[in-house]
C-alpha positions as CSV (number, residue, x, y, z in Angstrom):
1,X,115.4,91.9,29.3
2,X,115.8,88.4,28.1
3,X,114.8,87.2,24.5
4,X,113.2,83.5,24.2
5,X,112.7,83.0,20.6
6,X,108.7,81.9,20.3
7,X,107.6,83.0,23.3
8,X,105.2,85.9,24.1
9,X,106.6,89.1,25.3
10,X,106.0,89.4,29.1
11,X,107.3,92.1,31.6
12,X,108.1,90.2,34.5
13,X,108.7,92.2,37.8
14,X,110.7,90.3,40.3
15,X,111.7,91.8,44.0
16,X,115.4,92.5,44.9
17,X,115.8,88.9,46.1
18,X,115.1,88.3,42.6
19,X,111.6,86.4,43.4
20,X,108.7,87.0,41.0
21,X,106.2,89.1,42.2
22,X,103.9,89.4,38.8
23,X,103.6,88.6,35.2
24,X,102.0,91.3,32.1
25,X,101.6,90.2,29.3
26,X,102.8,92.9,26.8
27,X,101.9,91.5,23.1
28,X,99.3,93.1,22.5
29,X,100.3,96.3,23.7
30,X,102.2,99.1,21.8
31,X,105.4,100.7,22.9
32,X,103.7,103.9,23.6
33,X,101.7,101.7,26.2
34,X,104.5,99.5,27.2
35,X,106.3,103.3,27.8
36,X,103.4,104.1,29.5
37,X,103.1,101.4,32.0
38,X,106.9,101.6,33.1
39,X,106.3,105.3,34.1
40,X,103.1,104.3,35.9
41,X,105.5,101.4,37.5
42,X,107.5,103.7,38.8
43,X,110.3,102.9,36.3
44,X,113.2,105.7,35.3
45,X,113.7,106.5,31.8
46,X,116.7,108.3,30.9
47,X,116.5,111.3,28.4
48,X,119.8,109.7,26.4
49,X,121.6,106.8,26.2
50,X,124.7,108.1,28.5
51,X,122.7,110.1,31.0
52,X,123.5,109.0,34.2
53,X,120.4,107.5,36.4
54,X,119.9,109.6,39.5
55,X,120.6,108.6,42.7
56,X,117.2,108.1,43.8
57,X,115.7,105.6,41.4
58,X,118.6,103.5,41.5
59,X,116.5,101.0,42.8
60,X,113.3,102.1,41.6
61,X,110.8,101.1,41.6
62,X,111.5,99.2,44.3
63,X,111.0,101.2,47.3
64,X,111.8,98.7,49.8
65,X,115.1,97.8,49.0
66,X,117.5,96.9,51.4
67,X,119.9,99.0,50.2
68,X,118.5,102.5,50.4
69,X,118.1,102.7,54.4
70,X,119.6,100.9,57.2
71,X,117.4,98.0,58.4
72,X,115.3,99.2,61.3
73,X,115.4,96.1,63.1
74,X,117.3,95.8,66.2
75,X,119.2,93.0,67.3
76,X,118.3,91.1,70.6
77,X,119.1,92.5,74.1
78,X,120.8,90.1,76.7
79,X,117.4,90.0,78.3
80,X,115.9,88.1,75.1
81,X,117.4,85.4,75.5
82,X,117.7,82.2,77.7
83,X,118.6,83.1,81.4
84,X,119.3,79.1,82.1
85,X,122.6,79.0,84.6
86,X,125.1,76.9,83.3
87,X,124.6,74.0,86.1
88,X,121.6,73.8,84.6
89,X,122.4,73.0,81.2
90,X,122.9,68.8,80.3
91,X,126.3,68.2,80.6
92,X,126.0,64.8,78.4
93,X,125.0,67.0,75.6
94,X,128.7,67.4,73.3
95,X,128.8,69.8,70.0
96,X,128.7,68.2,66.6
């Protein structure tokens, strides 16, 4: 949460590269509604102060963060790329 004296209250929700993905306006809302539409956000509220926040919503409610499951993505096979020979290649052409 951030204060800015004068301005209206807004939740802002950004992703976990810390882009904005979307603005509500909460002023005239009341905290029983504000309560309301965290839970519906998929937002964990803890029962006290000290609980501890399970493992699961850590990152809720983000539930594509890149830090819950290893990236799926495979990296490139030797096949992917170039198959040029080396004699081939412009020998005039010298690294930066």
């Amino acid at each position: 949460m951030k204060h800015i004296p004068g301005a209206d209250p807004e939740l802002v929700l950004l992703n976990h590269y810390y882009e904005e993905l979307d603005r509500i306006p909460l002023a005239d809302m009341t905290r029983t509604e504000i309560n309301k539409l965290l839970a519906e956000l998929g937002f964990y509220k803890k029962a006290q102060l000290d609980d501890k926040v399970p493992e699961e919503f850590r990152f809720s409610p983000a539930k594509d963060s890149p830090f819950r499951e290893p990236p799926t993505t495979q990296l490139p096979t030797k096949t992917d790329f170039s198959e040029e020979p080396q004699s081939k290649i412009d020998p005039s052409h010298k690294d930066l």
